[in-house]
DRENKE-945255 format. One record per residue (C-alpha): x, y, z. Coordinates in Angstrom, 3 decimals. Example, Ala and Ser with C-alpha at 12.3 -4.5 7.8 and 13.67 -1.06 7.14 Angstrom:
# DRENKE-945255
x / y / z
12.300 / -4.500 / 7.800
13.670 / -1.060 / 7.140
//
This chain:
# DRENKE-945255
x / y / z
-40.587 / -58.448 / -36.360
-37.421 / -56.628 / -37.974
-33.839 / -57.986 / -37.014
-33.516 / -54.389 / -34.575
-36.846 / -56.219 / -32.690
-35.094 / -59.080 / -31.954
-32.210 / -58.041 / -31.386
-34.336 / -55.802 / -28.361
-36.516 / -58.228 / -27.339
-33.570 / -61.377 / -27.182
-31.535 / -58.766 / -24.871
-34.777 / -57.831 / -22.471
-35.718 / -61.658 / -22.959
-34.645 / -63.639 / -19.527
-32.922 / -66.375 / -20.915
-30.499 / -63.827 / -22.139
-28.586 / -64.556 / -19.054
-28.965 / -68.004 / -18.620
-26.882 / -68.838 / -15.559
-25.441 / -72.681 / -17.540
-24.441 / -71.066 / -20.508
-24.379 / -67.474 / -19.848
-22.566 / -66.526 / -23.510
-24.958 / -68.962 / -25.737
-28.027 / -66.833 / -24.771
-30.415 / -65.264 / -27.364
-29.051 / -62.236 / -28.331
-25.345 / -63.503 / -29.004
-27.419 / -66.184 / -30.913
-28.611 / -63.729 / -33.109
-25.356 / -61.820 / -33.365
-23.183 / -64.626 / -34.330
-25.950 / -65.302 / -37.303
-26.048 / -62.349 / -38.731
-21.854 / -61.953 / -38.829
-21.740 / -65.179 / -40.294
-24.277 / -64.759 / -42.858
-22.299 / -61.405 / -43.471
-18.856 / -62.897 / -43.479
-19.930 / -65.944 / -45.635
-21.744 / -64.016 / -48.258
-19.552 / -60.849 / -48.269
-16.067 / -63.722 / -48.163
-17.796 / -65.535 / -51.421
-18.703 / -62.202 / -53.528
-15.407 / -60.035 / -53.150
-11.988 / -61.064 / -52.366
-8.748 / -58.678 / -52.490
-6.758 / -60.610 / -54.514
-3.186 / -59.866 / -54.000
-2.346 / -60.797 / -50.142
-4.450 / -64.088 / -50.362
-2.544 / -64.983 / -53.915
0.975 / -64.794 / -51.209
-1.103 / -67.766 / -49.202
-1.401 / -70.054 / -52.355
2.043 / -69.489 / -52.714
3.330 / -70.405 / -49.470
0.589 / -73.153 / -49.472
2.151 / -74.431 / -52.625
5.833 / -74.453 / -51.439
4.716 / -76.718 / -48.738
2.719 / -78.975 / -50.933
6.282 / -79.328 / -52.832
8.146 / -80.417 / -49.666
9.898 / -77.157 / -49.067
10.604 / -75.031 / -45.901
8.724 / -71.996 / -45.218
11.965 / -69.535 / -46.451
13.573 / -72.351 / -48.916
11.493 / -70.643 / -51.468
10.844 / -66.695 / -52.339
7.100 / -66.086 / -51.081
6.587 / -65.890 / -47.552
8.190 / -63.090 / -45.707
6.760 / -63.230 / -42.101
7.680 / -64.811 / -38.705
7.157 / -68.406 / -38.936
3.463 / -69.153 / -37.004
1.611 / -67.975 / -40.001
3.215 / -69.993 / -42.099
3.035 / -72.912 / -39.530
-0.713 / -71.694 / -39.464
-0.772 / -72.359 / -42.942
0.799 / -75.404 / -43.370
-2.103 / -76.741 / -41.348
-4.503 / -75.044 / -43.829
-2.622 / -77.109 / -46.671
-3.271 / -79.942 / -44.948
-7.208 / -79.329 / -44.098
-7.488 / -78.523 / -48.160
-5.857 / -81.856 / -48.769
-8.522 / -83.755 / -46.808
-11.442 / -81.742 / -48.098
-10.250 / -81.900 / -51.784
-9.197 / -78.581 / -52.416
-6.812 / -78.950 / -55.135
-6.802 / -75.892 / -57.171
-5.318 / -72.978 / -55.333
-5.614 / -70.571 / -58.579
-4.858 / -69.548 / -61.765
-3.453 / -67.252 / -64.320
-5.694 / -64.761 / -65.872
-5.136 / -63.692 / -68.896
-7.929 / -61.511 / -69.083
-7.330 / -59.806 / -65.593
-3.493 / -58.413 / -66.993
-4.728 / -54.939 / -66.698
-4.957 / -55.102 / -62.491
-0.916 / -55.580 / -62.811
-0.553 / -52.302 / -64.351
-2.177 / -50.541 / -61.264
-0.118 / -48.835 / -58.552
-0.974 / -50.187 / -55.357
-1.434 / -54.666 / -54.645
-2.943 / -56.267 / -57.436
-2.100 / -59.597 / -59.578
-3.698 / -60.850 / -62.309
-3.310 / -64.528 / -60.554
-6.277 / -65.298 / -59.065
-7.028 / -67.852 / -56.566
-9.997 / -70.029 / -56.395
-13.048 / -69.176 / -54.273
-12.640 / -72.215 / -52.383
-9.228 / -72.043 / -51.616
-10.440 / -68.024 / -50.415
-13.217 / -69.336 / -48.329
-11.448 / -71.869 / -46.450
-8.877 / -69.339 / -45.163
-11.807 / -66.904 / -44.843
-13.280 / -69.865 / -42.346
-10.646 / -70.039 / -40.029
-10.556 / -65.931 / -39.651
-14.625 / -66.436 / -39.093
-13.847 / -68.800 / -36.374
-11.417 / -66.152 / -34.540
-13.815 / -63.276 / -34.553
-16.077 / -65.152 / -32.918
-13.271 / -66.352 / -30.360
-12.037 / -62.676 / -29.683
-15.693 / -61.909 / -29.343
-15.647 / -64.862 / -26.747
-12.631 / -62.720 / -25.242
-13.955 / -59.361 / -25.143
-17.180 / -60.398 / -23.633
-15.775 / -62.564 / -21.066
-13.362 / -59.353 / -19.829
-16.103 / -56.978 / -19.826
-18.229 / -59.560 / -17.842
-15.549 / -60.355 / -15.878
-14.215 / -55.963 / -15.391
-18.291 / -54.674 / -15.006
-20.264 / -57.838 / -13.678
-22.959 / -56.608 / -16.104
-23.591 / -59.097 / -19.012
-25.913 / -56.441 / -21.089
-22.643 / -54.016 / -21.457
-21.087 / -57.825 / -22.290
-23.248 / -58.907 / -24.935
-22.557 / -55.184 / -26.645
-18.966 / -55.727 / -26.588
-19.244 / -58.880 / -28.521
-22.014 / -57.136 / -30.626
-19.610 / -54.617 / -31.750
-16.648 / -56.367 / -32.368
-18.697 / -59.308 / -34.511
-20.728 / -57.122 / -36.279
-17.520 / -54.094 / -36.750
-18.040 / -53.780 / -40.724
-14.071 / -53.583 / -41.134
-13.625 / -56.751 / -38.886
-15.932 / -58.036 / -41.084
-13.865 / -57.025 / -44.405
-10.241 / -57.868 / -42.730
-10.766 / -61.116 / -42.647
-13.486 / -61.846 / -45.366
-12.182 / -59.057 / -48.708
-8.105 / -58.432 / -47.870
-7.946 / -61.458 / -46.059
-5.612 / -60.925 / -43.734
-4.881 / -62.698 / -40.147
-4.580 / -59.822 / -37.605
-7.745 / -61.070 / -36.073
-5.200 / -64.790 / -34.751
-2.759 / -61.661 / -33.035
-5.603 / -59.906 / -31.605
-7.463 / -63.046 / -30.158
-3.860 / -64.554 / -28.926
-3.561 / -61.028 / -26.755
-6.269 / -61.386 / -25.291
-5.292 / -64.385 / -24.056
-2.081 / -62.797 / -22.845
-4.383 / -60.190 / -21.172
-6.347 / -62.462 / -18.891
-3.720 / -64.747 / -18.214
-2.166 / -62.046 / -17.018
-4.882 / -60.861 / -14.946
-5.418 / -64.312 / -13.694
-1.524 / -64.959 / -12.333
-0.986 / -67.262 / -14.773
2.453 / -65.918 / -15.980
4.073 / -68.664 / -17.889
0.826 / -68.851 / -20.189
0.667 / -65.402 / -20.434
4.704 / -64.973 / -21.427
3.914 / -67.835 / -24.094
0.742 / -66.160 / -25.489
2.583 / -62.806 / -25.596
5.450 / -64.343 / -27.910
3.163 / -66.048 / -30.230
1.183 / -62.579 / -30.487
3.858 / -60.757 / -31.161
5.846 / -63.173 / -33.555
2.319 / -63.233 / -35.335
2.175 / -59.510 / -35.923
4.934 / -56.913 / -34.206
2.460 / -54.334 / -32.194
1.597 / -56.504 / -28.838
5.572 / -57.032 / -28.318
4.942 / -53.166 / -26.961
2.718 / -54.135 / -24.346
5.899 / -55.998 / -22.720
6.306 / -53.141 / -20.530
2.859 / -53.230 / -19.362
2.722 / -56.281 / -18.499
6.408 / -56.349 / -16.418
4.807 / -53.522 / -14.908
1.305 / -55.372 / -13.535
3.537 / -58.223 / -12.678
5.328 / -56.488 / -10.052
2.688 / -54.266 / -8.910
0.172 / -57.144 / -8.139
3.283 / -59.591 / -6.448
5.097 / -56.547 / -4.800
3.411 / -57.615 / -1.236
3.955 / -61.362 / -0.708
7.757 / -61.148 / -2.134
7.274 / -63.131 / -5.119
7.365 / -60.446 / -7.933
10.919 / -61.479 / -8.965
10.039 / -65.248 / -8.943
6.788 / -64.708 / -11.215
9.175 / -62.433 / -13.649
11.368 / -65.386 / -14.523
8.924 / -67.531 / -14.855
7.671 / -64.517 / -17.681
10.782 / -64.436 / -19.378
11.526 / -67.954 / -19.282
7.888 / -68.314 / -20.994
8.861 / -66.193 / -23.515
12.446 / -67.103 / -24.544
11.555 / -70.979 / -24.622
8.792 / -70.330 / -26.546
10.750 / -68.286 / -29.849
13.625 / -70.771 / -29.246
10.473 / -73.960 / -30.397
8.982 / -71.231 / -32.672
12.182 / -70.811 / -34.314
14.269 / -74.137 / -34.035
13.208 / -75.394 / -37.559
14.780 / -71.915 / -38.738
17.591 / -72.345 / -36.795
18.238 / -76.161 / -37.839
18.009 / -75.284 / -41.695
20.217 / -71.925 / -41.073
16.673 / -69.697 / -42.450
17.091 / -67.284 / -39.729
17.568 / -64.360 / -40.850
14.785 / -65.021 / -43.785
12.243 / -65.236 / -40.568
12.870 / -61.267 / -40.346
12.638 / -60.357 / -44.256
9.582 / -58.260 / -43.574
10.782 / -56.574 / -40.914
14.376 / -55.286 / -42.583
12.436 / -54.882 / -45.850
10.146 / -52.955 / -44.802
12.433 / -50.458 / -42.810
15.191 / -50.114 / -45.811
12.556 / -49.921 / -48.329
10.879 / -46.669 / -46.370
14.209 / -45.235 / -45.295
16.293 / -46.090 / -48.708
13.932 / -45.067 / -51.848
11.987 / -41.873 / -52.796
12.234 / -38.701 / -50.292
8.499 / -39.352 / -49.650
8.824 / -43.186 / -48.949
11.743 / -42.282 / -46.886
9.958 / -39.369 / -44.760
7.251 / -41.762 / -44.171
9.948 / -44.619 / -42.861
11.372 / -42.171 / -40.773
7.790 / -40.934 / -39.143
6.985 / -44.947 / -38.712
9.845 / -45.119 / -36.670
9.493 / -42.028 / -34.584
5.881 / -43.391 / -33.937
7.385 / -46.626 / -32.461
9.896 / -45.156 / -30.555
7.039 / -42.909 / -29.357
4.878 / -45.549 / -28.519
8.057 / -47.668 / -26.661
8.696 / -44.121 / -24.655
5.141 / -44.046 / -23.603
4.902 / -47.709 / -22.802
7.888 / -47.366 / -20.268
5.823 / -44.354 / -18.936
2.905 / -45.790 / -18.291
4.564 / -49.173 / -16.913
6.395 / -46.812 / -14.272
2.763 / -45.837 / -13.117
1.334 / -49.279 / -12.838
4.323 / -50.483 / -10.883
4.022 / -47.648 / -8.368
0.593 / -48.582 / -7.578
-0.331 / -50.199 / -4.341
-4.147 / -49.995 / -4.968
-5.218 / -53.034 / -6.170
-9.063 / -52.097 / -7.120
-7.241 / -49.878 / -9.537
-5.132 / -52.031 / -11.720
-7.352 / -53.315 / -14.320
-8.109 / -49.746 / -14.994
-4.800 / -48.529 / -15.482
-3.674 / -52.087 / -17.076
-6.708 / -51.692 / -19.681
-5.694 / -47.773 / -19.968
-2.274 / -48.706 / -20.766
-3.322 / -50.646 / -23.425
-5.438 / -48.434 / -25.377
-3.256 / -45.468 / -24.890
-0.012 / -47.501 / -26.129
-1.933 / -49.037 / -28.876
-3.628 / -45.435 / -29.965
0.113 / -43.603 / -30.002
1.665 / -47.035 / -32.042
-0.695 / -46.152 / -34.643
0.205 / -42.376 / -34.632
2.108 / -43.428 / -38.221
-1.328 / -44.365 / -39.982
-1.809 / -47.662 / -39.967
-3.107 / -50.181 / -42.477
-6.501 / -51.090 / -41.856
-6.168 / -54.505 / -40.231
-3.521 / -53.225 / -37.700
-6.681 / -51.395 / -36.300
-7.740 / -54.421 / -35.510
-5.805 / -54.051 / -32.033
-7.218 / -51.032 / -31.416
-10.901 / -52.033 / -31.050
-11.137 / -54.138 / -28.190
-9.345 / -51.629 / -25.888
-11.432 / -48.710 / -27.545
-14.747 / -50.840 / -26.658
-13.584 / -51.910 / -23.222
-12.850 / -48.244 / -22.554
-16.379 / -47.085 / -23.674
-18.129 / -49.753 / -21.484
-16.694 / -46.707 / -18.542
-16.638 / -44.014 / -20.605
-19.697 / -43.445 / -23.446
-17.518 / -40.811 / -25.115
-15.264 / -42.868 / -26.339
-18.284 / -44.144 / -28.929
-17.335 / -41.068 / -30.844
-13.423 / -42.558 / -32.383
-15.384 / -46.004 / -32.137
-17.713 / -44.344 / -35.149
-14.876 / -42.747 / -36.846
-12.527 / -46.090 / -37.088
-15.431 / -48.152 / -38.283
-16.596 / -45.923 / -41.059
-13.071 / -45.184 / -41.770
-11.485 / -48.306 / -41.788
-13.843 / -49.723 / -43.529
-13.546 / -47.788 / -46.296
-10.030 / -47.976 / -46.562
-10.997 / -51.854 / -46.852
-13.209 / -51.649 / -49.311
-11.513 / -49.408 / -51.684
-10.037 / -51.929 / -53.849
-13.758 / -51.520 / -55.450
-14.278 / -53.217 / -58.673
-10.818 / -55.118 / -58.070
-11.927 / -57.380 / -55.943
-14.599 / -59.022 / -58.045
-12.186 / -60.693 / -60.068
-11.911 / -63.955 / -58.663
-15.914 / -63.956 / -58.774
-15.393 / -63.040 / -62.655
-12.921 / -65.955 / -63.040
-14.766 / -68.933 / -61.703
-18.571 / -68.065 / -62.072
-20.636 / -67.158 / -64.513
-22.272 / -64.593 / -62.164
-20.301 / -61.692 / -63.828
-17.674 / -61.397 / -66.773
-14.018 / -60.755 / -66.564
-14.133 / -58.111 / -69.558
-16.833 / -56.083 / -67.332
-14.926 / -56.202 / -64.619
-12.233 / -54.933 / -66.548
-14.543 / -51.909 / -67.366
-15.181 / -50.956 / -64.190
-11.587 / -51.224 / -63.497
-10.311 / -48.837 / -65.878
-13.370 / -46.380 / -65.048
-12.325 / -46.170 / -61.145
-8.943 / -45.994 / -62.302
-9.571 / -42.648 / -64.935
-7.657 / -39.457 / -63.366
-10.038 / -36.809 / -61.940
-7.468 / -33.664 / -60.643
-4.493 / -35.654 / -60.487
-6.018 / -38.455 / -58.810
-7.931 / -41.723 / -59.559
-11.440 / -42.425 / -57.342
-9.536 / -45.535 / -55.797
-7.273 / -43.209 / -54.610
-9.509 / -40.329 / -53.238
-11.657 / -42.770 / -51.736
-9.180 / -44.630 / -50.091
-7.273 / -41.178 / -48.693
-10.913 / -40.493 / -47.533
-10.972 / -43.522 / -45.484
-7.533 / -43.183 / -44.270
-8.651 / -39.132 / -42.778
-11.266 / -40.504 / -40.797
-9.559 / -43.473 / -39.695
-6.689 / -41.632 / -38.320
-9.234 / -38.722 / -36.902
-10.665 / -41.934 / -35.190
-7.515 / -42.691 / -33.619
-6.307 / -38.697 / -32.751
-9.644 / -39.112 / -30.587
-9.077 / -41.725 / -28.477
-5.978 / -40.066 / -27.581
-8.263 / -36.493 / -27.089
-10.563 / -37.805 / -25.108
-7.915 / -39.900 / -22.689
-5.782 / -36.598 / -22.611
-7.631 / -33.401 / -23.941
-8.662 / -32.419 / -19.966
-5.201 / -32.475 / -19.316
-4.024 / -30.340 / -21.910
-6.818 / -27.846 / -21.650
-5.986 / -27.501 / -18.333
-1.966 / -26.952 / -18.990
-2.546 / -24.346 / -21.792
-4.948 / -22.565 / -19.329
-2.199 / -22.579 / -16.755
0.747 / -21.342 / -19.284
-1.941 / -18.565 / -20.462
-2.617 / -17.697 / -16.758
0.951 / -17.196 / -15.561
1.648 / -15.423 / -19.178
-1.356 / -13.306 / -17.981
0.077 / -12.430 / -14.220
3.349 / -11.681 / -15.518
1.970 / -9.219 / -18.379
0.296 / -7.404 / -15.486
//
């Protein structure tokens, strides 16, 4: 029997929805062993050296006593780095001493435009950072299964949500090749989400702050969720109450999040990536700076339609309706956010409202397609790069071959290398992905308002 079989036969099979343990059941069994086996073997093989080579750094500075900022290498919000000060520590107990190395024979990926470093880190240092991303895919798969359980009372349409999130191939490469930790800010909104849904306000304000100190995006969905507050408490008098005890949430939880910052006067160093990031696309070339400006016009864009669709949600008086315009919210904020073509692991925070949104509406499996093949892509186009810490500390293939294939990949072919039309490839059908989730919510609507305009343009001609 092939894997498809039992896959088919563990979903028709009745302990599927065992009534103790209604998650653990065959099927999600057999899902969780095949994205393991996929993350573990994929995580091991191919690594994207350059973002991962920032964590030894940071994991370093800590081994040495310093702060997170007291030293130039981490530029983020403090709870990654907090998250990786407890990764130091785990690597101290389980002997992982080695972080990386210099090599000598990898010089060649430094003179490449784009993220490379010829310092490599070790594949055990990669694969126990790759761990703790494995353990939150299969936590946000928790999440999105429990919501779609919990939104259609039908656990097969459950059990495919967590299918396609676990088994995503660019979830898969986020956290296991470019290593990166979008997958902790999607799991942590989630959170937010249901303890939202649930009335539990003060964890959902805390949640929300850690999310969006983690990674920007879900600090947009503060709208939304003001919004649901009020709506749902508008009747009993207590909407005003329950939106302090939000905000308090919130504010107390950056003031812990930042006191350590505060106490060693590293403030401002908590927002480095944030100001970089905005001078270095408005202040350099004319392209870099066109593209700094369009990021910007997509998050004011974004902000505009947040407040938009908050002013709906708060209006509302029916209550059957407000998961589906919370949910809607969501994916339609998230979808316009990412109007300025995002990197692939900020897609990340796209899936879960694109799948929630095709358990109602099949059509939506068609930008579902075109992000995973996309993104993916866009992952995976470091190519022959990311073998090098494989090539460094095993004898499974050489450096100088690597090296080969490097330069090969890297050969101009009309004005362009194949890294570079493959990864602009990706990037097109990612960003058609995301232009259709925005079609499909609003492409009705449009039809219909040209058809008016042409109508009246019509009559009047007559």
């Amino acid at each position: 029997m092939n894997l498809f079989s039992k896959f088919r036969y563990a979903l028709k099979d009745k302990d599927w929805s065992s009534a103790t343990v209604p998650f653990l059941c065959k099927a999600i069994l057999l899902i969780i062993i095949i994205g393991v086996a996929a993350r573990l073997i994929i995580g091991f093989f191919v690594t994207f050296v350059f973002d991962i080579y920032h964590w030894g750094v940071v994991i370093q500075n800590i081994n040495s006593g310093n702060g997170l900022y007291e030293m130039t290498g981490y530029f983020y919000t403090p709870p990654w780095g907090y998250l990786l000060g407890l990764e130091a520590f785990l690597q101290d107990i389980f002997g992982i001493a080695n972080i990386g190395e210099r090599a000598t024979d990898a010089f060649l990926l430094e003179n490449i435009d784009g993220f490379f470093t010829s310092t490599i880190t070790t594949i055990a240092f990669a694969m126990s950072i790759k761990l703790l991303f494995l353990v939150c895919d299969i936590v946000v798969g928790y999440l999105i299964f429990w919501i779609i359980r919990d939104l259609t009372k039908d656990k097969r349409k459950a059990i495919l949500g967590f299918a396609l999130w676990f088994l995503c191939p660019f979830v898969i490469t986020v956290g296991s090749i470019i290593v990166q930790f979008d997958t902790i800010s999607v799991m942590i909104t989630l959170l937010a989400v249901i303890m939202l849904r649930k009335d539990r306000y003060i964890e959902s304000g805390v949640l929300l702050c850690l999310a969006t100190l983690l990674k920007l995006f879900p600090g947009f969905f503060i709208f939304l969720f003001i919004a649901h507050i009020i709506s749902k408490n508008r009747e009993d008098g207590t909407a005003n109450k329950k939106l302090i005890m939000f905000f308090v949430s919130i504010v107390v939880t950056a003031f812990i999040i930042f006191l350590p910052q505060l106490l060693d006067g590293t403030l401002p160093s908590a927002f480095s990536f944030i100001t970089s990031r905005v001078s270095e696309g408005v202040g350099t070339s004319t392209i870099a700076s066109i593209g700094g400006y369009v990021a910007i016009c997509a998050y004011v864009a974004a902000m505009i339609v947040s407040v938009l669709l908050a002013l709906r949600i708060k209006d509302n008086r029916d209550k059957e309706r407000s998961d589906a315009m919370l949910f809607d919210a969501l994916l339609v904020t998230t979808a316009v956010l990412f109007l300025y073509p995002p990197l692939p692991q900020y897609v990340l925070l796209l899936l879960p409202f694109v799948i929630f949104a095709m358990m109602r509406d099949v059509r939506y499996k068609i930008p579902l397609i075109l992000l995973m093949v996309g993104t993916t892509i866009v992952t995976v186009a470091g190519g022959p790069m990311n073998l090098a810490a494989i090539a460094s500390f095993t004898d499974i293939i050489d450096m100088n071959s690597v090296m080969d294939m490097v330069r090969a990949v890297n050969s101009m072919f009309l004005g362009f290398t194949a890294i570079q039309i493959f990864g602009f490839a990706g990037y097109a059908i990612q960003y058609a992905g995301i232009l259709c989730v925005l079609w499909i919510r609003f492409g009705e609507r449009i039809k219909a308002t040209v058809r008016k305009i042409t109508h009246k343009e019509n009559t009047v001609q007559q």
